[in-house]
C-alpha positions in Angstrom: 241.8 -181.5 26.8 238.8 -179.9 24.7 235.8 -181.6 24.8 233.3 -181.0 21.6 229.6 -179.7 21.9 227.9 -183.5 21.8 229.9 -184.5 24.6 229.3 -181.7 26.9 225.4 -181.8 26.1 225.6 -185.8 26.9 227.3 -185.0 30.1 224.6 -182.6 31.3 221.8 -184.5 30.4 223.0 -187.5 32.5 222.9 -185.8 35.4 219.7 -186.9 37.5 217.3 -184.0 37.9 216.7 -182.8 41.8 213.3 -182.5 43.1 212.3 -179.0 44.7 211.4 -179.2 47.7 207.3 -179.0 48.2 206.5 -175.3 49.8 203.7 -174.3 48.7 201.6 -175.6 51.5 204.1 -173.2 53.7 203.7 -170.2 52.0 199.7 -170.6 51.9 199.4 -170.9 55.2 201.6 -167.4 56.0 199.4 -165.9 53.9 196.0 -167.0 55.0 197.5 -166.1 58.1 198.5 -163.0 57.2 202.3 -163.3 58.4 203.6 -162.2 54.9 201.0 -160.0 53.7 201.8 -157.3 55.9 205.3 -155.9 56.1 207.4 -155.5 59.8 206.1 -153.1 62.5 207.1 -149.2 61.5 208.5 -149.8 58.3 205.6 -148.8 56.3 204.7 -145.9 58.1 208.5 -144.9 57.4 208.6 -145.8 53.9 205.6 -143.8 53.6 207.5 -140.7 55.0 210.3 -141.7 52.6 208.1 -141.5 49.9 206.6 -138.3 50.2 210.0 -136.3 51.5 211.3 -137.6 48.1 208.3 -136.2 46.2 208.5 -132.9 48.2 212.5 -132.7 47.2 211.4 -133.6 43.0 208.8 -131.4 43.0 210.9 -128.6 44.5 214.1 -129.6 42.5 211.4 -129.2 39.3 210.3 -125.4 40.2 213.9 -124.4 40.6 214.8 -126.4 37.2 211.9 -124.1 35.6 212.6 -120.7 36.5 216.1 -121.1 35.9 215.3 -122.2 32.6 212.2 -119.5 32.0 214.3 -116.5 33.2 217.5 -117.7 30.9 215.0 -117.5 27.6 213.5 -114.0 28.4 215.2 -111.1 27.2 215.9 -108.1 30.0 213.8 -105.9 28.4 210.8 -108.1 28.3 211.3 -109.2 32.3 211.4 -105.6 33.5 208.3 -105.2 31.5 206.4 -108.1 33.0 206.8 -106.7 36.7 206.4 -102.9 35.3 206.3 -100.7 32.8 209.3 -98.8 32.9 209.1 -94.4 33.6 209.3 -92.3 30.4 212.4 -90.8 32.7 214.3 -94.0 32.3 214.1 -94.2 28.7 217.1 -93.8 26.4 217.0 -90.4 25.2 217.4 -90.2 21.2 217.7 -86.6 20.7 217.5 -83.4 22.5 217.6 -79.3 20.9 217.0 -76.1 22.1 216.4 -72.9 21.2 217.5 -70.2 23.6 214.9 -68.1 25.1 212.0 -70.5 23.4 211.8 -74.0 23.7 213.3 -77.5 24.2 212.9 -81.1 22.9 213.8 -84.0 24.4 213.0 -87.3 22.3 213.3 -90.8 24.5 212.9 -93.8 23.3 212.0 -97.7 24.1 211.5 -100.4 21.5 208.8 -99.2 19.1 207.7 -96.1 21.1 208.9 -92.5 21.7 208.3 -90.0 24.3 208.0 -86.4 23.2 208.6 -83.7 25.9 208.5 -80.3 24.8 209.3 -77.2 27.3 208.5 -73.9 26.3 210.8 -70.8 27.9 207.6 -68.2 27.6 205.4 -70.6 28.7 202.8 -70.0 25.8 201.1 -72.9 24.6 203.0 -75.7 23.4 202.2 -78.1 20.0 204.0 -80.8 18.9 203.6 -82.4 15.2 204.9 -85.6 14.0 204.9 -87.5 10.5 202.4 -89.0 10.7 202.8 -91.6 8.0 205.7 -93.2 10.3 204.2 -92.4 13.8 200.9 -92.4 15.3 200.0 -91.0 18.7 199.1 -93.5 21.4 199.2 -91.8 24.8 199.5 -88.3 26.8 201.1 -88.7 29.6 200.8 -86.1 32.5 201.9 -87.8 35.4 205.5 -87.4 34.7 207.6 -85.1 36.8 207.3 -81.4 34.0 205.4 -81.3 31.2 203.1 -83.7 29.7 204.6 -86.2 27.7 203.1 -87.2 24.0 204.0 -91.0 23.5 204.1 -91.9 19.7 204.2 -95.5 18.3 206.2 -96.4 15.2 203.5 -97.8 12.4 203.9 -101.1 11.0 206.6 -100.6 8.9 207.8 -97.6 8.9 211.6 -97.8 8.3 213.6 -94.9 7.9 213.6 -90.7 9.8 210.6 -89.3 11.3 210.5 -85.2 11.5 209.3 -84.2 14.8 208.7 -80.5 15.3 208.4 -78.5 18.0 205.9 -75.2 18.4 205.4 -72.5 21.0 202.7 -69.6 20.5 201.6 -71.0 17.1 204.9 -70.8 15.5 207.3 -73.4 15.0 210.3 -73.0 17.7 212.7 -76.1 16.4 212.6 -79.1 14.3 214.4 -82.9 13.9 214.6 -85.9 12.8 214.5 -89.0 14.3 215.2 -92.9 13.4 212.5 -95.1 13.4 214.4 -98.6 12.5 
């Protein structure tokens, strides 16, 4: 038995309307009275606690969130720098000669810069050149364990080899060539 949209409307509207019953005398009076203004004894003193635990958890939930985050985004290289700079002794070495009886070169290496240890066998005095349109000098180094240590910076660039030569006594002991890229 369907009943159309007209007759259900008709239906509901007949039916008499109830009165609410009158409270707001009631309610007035607990608050002037201060009954519901104030909630039950201890609960806001432990909502309170709630409150703040909560904020203590977020905020620590939020620091964790962030270096998690921060230390996935760095690059190694660039997080050992930040606590350090790294010794010349750790650095990838790029080339090393000899010359018997004479010298030695060792050429490390990390990004941009190179370190440049020469060792003379005679103990004369020691010079080290560089091309200079690819590399420019930008520390001496003497607290490394041997012989100071030139550091050398690739120039802006610079792209392709880089001779580096080695001389004892005036005279040129050994020479190479190194990449810049």
């Amino acid at each position: 038995m369907a009943i159309s949209d007209d007759d259900l409307v008709r239906q509901l509207e007949s039916i008499p309307q109830v009165q609410p019953p009158d409270m707001r005398e009631a309610v007035m009076k607990g608050v002037e009275a201060g009954v519901l203004a104030r909630p039950a004894r201890g609960t806001r003193a432990a909502t309170r606690r709630h409150v703040l635990a909560g904020l203590a958890w977020a905020a620590a939930i939020v620091i964790v969130v962030a270096v998690a985050v921060e230390r996935k985004n760095l690059p190694w290289q660039q997080t050992s720098a930040t606590m350090a700079p790294m010794p010349v002794e750790q650095w990838p070495v790029v080339a090393r000669i000899a010359v018997p009886d004479e010298g030695r070169l060792t050429v490390r290496r990390n990004g941009d810069q190179f370190a440049i240890q020469p060792f003379a066998a005679g103990g004369g005095p020691v010079s080290v050149a560089w091309d200079q349109k690819k590399l420019l000098m930008s520390d001496v180094r003497s607290d490394t364990k041997g012989p100071e240590v030139v550091i050398l910076q690739r120039r802006p660039g610079a792209s392709g080899k880089a001779f580096i030569q080695l001389n004892v006594a005036g005279h040129e002991v050994l020479k190479t060539a190194i990449s810049v890229e």
